[in-house]
N, C-alpha and C positions, 0 to 999 in steps of 0.2 A: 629684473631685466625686462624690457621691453619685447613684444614677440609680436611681429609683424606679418601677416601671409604678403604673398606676391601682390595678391589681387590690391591688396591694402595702398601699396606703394605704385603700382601702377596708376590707380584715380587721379592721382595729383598730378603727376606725367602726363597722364593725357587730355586732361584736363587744361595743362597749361599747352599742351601741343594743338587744342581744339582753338584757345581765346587766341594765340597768337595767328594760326590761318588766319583767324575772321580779321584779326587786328593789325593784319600783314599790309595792307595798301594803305595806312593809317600815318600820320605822323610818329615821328621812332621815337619809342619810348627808353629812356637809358634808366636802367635798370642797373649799371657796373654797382655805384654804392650801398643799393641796398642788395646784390648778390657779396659784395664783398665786408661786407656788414653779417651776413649769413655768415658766412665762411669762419669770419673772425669766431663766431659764435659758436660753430660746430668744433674748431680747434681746439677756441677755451674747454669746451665740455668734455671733449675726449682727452685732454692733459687732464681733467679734474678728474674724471674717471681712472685714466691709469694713477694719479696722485695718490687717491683716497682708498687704492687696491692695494692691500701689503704683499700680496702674493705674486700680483703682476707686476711690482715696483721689485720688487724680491731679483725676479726674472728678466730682468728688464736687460740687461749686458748679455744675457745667452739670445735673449729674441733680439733683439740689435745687432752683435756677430751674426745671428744668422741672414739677419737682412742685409748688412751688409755684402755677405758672401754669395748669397743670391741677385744682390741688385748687380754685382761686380762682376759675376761669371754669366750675367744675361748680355751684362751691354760687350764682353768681352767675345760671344761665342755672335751676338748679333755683327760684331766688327767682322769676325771671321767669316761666318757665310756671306756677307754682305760683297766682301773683296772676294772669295770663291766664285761667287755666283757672277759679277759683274767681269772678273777671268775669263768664267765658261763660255759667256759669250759675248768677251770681247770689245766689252766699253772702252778700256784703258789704253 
């Protein structure tokens, strides 16, 4: 496994936050298909990873309920203070 420190992953970050300033009054450069060419590629990788894990593949229905259960009572309790809070004071 790959072991990255912070500092490692911020160079590229900022790096690209440096070229883009200087490259900002420039003609726009469209970047959509090769960021979504990226993407494809990080998804592949990470299904061939959990694939080729017996042990995460093993586990895969306990970690899925539980994601499910977590994405479900997030969007469920953000419903709820969302409509408390806009009560409190009185959008509605």
């Amino acid at each position: 496994m790959l072991n990255f420190s912070v500092a490692e992953l911020m160079i590229p970050l900022v790096a690209g936050i440096v070229l883009g300033y200087c490259l900002r009054g420039t003609k726009h450069v469209g970047f959509g298909k090769v960021t979504l060419a990226a993407i494809l590629v990080l998804i592949f990788s990470l299904g061939f990873g959990i694939g080729s894990n017996n042990e995460l593949l093993g586990s895969l229905t306990k970690v899925g309920l539980n994601a499910v259960v977590l994405a479900s009572l997030t969007i469920v309790f953000s419903v709820v203070f969302v409509k408390a809070v806009r009560k409190l004071i009185r959008l509605q």
